[in-house]
C-alpha positions in Angstrom: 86.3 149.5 57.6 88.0 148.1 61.1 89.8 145.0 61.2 89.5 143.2 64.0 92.2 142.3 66.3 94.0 139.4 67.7 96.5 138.8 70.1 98.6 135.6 70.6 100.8 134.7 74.3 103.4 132.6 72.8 105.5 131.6 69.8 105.7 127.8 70.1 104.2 126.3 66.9 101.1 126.1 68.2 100.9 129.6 68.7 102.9 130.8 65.2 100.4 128.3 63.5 97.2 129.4 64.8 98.7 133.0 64.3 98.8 132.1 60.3 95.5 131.0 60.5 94.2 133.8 62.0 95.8 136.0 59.2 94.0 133.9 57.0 90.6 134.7 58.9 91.0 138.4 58.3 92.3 139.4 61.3 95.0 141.8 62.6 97.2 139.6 64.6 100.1 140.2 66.9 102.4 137.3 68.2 104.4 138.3 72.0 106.9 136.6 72.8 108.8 136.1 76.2 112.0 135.0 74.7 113.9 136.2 72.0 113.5 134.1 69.4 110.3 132.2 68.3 109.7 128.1 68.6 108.7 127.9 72.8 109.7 124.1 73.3 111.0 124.6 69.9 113.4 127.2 70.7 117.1 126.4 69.1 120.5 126.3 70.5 123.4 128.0 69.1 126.9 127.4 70.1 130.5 127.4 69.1 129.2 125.9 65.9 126.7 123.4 67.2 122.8 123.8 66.7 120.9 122.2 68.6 116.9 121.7 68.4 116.0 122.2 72.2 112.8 120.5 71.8 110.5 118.3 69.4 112.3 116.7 66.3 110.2 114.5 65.1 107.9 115.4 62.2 105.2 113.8 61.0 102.1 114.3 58.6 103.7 117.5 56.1 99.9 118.1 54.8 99.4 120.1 58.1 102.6 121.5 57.8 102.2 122.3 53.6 98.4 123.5 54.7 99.8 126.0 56.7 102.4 127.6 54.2 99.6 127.3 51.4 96.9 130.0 53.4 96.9 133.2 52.2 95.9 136.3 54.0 92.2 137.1 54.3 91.1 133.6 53.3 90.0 131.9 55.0 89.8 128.6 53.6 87.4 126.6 55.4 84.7 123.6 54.3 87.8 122.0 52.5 88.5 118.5 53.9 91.2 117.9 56.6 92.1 114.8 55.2 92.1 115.2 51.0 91.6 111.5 49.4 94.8 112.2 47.3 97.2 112.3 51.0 96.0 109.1 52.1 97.2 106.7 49.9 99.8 106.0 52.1 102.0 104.2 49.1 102.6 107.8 47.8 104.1 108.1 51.0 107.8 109.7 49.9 110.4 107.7 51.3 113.7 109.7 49.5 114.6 113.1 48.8 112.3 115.7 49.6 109.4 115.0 51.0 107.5 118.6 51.5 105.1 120.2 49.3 105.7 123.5 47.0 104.6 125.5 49.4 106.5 124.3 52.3 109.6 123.9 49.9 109.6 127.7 49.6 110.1 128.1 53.4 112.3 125.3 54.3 113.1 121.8 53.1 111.9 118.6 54.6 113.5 115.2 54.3 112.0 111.7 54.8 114.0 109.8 57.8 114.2 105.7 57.7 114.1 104.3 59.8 111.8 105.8 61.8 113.5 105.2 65.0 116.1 102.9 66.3 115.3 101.0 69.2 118.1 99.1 71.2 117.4 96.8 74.3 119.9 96.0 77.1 121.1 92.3 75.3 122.5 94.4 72.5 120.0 93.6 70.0 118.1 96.3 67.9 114.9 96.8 66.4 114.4 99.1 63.1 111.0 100.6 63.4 109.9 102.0 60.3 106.1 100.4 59.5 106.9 98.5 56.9 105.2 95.3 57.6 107.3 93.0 55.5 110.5 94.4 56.7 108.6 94.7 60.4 107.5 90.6 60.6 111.4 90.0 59.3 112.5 91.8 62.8 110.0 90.3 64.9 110.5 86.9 63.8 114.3 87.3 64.6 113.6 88.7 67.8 110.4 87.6 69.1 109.1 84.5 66.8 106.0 84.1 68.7 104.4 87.7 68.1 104.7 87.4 64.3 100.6 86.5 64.3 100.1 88.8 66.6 101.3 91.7 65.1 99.5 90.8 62.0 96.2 91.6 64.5 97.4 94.7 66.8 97.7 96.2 62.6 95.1 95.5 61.7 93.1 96.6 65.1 95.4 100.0 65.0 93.9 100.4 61.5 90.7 100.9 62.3 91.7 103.2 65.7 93.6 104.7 62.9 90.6 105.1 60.5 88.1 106.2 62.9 89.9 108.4 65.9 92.5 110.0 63.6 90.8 110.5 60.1 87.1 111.0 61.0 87.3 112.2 64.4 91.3 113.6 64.5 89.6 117.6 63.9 86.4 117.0 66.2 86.0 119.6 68.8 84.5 117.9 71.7 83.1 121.4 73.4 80.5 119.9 75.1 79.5 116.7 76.9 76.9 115.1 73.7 79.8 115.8 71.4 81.4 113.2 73.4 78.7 110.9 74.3 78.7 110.6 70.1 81.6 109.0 69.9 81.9 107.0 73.1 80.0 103.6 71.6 82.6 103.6 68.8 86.1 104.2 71.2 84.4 101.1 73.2 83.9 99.1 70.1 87.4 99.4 68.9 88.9 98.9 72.6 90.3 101.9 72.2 89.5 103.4 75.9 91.4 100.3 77.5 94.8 101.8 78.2 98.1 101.5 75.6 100.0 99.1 77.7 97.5 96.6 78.3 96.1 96.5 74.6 99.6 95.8 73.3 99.6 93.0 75.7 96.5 91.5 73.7 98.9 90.7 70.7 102.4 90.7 72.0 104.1 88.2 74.2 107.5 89.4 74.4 108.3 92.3 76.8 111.0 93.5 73.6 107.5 93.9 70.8 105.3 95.2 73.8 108.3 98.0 74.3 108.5 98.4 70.5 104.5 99.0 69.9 104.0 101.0 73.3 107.1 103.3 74.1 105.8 106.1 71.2 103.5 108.0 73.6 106.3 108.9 76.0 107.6 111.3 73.1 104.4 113.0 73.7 104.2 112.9 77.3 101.9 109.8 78.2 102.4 106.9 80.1 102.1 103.8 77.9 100.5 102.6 81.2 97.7 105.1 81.4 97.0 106.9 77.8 93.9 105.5 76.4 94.7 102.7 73.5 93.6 105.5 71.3 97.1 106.1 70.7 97.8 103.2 68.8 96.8 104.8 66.1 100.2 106.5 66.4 101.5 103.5 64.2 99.3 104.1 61.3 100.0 108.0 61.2 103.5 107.3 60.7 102.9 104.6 58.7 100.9 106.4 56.2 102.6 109.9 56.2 106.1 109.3 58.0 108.7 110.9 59.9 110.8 113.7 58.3 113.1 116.3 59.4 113.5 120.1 58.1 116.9 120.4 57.3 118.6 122.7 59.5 116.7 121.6 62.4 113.1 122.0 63.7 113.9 125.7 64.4 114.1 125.8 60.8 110.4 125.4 60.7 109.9 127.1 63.1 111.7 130.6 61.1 109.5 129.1 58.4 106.0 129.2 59.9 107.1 132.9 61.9 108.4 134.4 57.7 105.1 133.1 56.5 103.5 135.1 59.9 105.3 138.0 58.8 104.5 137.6 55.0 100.6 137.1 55.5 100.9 140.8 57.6 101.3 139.8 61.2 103.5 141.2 64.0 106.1 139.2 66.2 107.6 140.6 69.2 109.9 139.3 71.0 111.7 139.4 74.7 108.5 140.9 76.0 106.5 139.0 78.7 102.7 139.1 79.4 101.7 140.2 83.0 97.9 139.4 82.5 94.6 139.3 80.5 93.3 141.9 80.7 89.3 141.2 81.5 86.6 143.3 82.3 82.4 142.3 83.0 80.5 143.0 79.5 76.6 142.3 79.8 77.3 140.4 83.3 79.9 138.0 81.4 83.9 138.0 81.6 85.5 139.5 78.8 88.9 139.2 77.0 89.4 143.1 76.0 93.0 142.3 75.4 97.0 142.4 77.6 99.2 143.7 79.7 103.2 143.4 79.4 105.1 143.5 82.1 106.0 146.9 81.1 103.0 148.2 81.8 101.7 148.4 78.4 98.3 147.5 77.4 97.7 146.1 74.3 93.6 146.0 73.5 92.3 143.2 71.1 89.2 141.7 70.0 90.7 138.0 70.2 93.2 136.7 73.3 94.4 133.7 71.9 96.9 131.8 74.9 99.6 129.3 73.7 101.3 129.6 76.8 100.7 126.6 79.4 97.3 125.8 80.0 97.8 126.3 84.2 99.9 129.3 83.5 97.5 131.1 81.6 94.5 130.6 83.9 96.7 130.6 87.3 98.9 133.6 86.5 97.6 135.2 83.8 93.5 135.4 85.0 92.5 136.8 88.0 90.5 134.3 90.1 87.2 136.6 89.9 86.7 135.5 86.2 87.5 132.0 86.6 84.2 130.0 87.6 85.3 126.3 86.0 88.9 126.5 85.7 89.5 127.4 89.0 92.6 126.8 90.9 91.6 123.5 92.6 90.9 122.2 89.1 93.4 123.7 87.3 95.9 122.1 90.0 94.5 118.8 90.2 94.4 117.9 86.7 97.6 115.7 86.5 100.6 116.9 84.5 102.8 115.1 82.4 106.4 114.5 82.9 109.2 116.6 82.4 112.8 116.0 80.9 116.4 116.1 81.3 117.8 116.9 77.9 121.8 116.9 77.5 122.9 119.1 74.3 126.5 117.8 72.9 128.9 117.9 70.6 131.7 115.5 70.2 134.1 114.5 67.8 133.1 111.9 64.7 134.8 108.6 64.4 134.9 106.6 61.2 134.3 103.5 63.5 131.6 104.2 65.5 128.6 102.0 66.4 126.2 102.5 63.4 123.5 104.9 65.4 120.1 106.3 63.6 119.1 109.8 63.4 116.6 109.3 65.8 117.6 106.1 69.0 115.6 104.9 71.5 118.4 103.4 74.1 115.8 101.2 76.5 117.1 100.7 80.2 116.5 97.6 82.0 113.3 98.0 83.4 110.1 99.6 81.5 107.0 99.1 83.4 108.3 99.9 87.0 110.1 102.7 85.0 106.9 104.0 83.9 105.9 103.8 87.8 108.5 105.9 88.9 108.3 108.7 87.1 104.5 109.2 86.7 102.9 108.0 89.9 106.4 107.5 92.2 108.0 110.8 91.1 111.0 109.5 91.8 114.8 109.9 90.1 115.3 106.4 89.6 119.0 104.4 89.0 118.3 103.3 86.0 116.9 105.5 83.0 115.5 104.6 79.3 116.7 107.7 77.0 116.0 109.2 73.1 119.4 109.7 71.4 119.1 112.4 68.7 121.7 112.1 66.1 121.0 114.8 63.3 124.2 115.5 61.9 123.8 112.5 60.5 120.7 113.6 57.9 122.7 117.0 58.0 126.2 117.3 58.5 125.9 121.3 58.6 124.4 121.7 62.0 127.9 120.9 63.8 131.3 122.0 63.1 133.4 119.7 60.6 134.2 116.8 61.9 131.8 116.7 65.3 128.4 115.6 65.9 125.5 117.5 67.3 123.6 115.2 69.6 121.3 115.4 72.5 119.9 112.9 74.7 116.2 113.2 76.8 115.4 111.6 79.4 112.0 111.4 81.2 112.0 112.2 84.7 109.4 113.2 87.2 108.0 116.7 86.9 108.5 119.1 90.0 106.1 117.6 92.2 108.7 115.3 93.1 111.0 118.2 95.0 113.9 116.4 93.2 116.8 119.8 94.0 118.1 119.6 90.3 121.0 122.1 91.6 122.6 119.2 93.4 121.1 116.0 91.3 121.6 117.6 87.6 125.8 117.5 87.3 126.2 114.1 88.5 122.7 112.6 86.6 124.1 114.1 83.6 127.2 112.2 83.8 125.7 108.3 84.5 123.7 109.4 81.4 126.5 110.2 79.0 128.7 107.5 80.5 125.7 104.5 79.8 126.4 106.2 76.0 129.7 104.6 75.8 129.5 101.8 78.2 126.3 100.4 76.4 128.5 100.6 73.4 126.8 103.2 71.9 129.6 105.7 71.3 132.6 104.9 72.8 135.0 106.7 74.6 132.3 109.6 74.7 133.5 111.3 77.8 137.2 112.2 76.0 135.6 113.2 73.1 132.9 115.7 74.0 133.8 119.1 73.1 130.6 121.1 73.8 127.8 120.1 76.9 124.9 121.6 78.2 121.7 120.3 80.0 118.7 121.6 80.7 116.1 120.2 83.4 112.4 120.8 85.4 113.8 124.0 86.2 114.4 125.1 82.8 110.5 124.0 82.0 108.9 126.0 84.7 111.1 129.0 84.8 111.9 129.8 81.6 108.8 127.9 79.8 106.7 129.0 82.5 105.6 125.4 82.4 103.3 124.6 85.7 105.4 122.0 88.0 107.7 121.8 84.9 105.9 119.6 82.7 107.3 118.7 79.4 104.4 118.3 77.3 101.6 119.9 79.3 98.5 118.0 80.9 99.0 114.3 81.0 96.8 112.4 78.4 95.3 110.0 80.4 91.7 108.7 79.5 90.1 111.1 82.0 92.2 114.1 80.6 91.4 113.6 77.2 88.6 114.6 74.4 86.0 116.6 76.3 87.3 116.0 79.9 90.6 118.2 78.1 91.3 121.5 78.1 89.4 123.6 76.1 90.0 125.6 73.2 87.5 127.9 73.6 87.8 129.5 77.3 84.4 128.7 79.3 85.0 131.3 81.9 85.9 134.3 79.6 84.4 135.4 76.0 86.8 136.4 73.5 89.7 134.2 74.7 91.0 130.7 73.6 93.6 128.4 73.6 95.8 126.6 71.6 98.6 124.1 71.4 99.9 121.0 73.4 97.6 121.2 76.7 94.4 121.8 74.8 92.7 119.9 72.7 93.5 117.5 70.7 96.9 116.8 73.2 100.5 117.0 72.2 103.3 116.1 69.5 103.8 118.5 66.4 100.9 117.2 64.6 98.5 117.9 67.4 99.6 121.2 68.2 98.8 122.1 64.4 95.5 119.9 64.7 94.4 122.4 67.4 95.8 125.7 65.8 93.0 124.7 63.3 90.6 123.6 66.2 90.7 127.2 67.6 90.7 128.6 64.6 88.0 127.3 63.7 85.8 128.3 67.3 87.1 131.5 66.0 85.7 131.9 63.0 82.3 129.7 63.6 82.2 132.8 67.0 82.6 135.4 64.5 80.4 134.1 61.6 83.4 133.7 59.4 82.2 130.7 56.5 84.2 131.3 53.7 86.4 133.9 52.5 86.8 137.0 54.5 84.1 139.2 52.9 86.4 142.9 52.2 89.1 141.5 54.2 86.7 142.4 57.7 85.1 139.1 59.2 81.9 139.4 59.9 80.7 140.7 63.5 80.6 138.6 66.3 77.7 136.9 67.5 75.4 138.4 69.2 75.4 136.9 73.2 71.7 135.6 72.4 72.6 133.9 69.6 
């Protein structure tokens, strides 16, 4: 009996995850990769014995990650719930030690980080973000007495955005325009379509607690200003679940989820690039029939699954005939999100340094007008707000003895602002690393700095093949989100989908595993899949009629 076949563009964890899942569904699945090594954004570093995570490092919810390292081939494993009672207790959240489950612990070994983040303001002062409510209303009242009441409300109002857009409706598939309309009476009831910014505002007075409770979406590409109030549910997922780090880095988890791949009987290759879907008419509809490198192979399959960009696939990867919705005047109006300057470094440890966090949030002066700047401006500002990632700290091993393996991001405005990165980068670079040790954060950092490199919008859209060089792939503003986002399951061509940050659900490591499932999911209900793979062979697709 035949298997079928699937074919994955990208190795970003979206892609590896989805890849997993589709083991899991029965099918035959190869992974191609551009680069050569797997992770996408995730992709790792090496040099002169630093590591460096190039992208995400902040984990969150390990059930989607232990989920994923518990499938086994040709089982598919669906009707179980996405949310098991027994996770959301969240005072079994594990706060020491090791904090994934047997099956992830086989793979790679997660640690719980506290706090969550650090968060310093210009005056010097610093806020410890780590949901504990006691310990949370302790800060606030030393910093910002008058928002002690109102944080008591925006957590108990992000509870129930919490409850409702993450737990019941976090795995909803909004394919169509009445899956939507469902759900729109209850986003209004919560205030949850508002935008981020200005729902903080309800219950904080102090621009420090508004910063504090609003800044978490730029990790994942949105504008505080402009991302639905959804979001602030955010708060409660690390609240009940936390944030963790794999030991070794996120590449680390990355090798993890591409050996469990491997194990479950699927295919990886690497430095090979993808030169189009291949598509031909089927019955009078476009059809997915499989690839072609830019080698000239062809490589046929019964499933194209994309986690490369969402514009990239249907711009370059699609000819125009087959595109009847996502054609290029939509695919280049939707708005993208913002892209990054990110400064990889190593530098030499001090026993007096400044007490950083594993993971710092170093706030400039402004915030709002900021914000303003780099989404609707596009401009490269003077002043800058920057994530300070300190690992080394949780594990010493991932810089030579003695040193530190940091980086530093910055947000900055994604291609469309024709910043020339060739003659801004060098000297942006430096008033970045020099605000590290005039703010006090690590002094003298200039003479101590052993290993540097940066990356910038260039590196996104050349090497990422990320559309304008965005960071985190279509903006999740209100009218770019549920329905109104990308879809997992292509409506212009049969047999392929998408997966990861610019689909459905949005972006951030949890999300990009969310819709690994999502698509998964299309997958099977397209190809009658229910339970376990009957003979290893899922069941034949449905028929056009049906």
């Amino acid at each position: 009996m035949n298997r079928k076949t699937a074919v994955v563009i990208g190795s970003g964890i979206g892609g590896i995850a989805c890849g997993i899942r589709l083991q899991s569904l029965g099918f035959d699945t190869t992974i191609i990769e551009k680069l050569d090594s797997p992770g996408g954004r995730a992709l790792v570093h090496r040099a002169e014995g630093f590591v460096f995570d190039m992208g995400p490092t902040v984990l969150t919810v390990p059930h989607f990650i232990e989920e994923l390292f518990a499938l086994e081939r040709d089982k598919a494993m669906l009707g179980q719930p996405d949310f098991p009672v027994e996770i959301l207790d969240e005072s079994k959240r594990v706060k020491e030690g090791i904090s994934g489950g047997p099956h992830t612990s086989r793979y790679v070994e997660l640690r719980p980080i506290l706090p969550f983040y650090r968060i310093y303001f210009q005056d010097g002062t610093h806020f410890d973000y780590d949901c504990d409510p006691e310990n949370t209303r302790r800060q606030i009242a030393e910093l910002a007495p008058e928002d002690v009441e109102g944080y008591d409300r925006f957590h108990a109002a992000a509870k129930k955005i919490f409850d409702r857009g993450f737990i019941e409706l976090g795995y909803t598939y909004f394919g169509n325009v009445s899956a939507m309309m469902k759900v729109v009476p209850d986003l209004f009831k919560l205030n949850a379509v508002r935008t981020l910014f200005s729902f903080v505002k309800q219950y904080f007075k102090s621009d420090k607690m508004r910063r504090v409770f609003s800044y978490e979406t730029l990790l994942i590409g949105g504008n505080p200003q402009k991302v639905p109030a959804i979001y602030a549910m955010i708060h409660f997922v690390e609240k009940t679940w936390g944030v963790h780090f794999a030991m070794g880095g996120t590449g680390k988890l990355v090798e993890g989820f591409a050996k469990k791949f491997e194990d479950l009987g699927g295919t990886i290759r690497y430095g090979v690039e993808v030169n189009k879907i291949d598509v031909e008419k089927r019955d009078g509809k476009s059809t997915a029939t499989g690839i072609t490198l830019a080698t000239g192979e062809t490589l046929n399959a019964d499933v194209v699954v994309s986690n490369s960009d969402y514009a990239n696939t249907y711009l370059k990867l699609i000819a125009p005939e087959h595109r009847k919705i996502n054609r290029d005047s939509l695919v280049k109006f939707r708005k993208q999100s913002m892209s990054l300057v990110v400064i990889y470094f190593g530098y030499s440890r001090r026993d007096d340094d400044p007490p950083l966090q594993h993971h710092n949030i170093v706030l400039g002066p402004r915030y709002e007008e900021l914000l303003t700047d780099i989404f609707e401006r596009k401009i490269l500002s003077e002043d800058f707000s920057q994530y300070l990632h300190l690992p080394t700290i949780t594990d010493p091993s991932l810089a030579p003895e003695g040193h530190h393996a940091a980086y530093t991001l910055v947000p900055v405005p994604n291609n469309l602002s024709k910043i020339d990165w060739e003659e801004k980068g060098d000297a942006f670079v430096e008033k970045v690393l020099t605000s590290l040790h005039t703010q006090g954060h690590i002094p003298n950092l200039m003479e101590r700095i052993v290993y540097k490199k940066y990356i910038t919008p260039a590196y996104f859209e050349n090497t990422l093949n990320a559309y304008v060089g965005n960071g985190f792939g279509v903006e999740p503003v209100l009218v770019q989100s549920a329905y109104f986002r990308p879809h997992n399951r292509s409506e212009d061509v049969k047999n392929l989908y998408l997966v990861g940050q610019g689909t459905q659900p949005g972006g951030g490591t949890p999300s990009v595993m969310m819709s690994a499932k999502m698509t998964a999911r299309v997958i099977a209900e397209d190809y009658r899949i229910h339970t376990d793979v009957v003979n290893g062979v899922p069941d034949e697709p449905v028929p056009e009629s049906a």
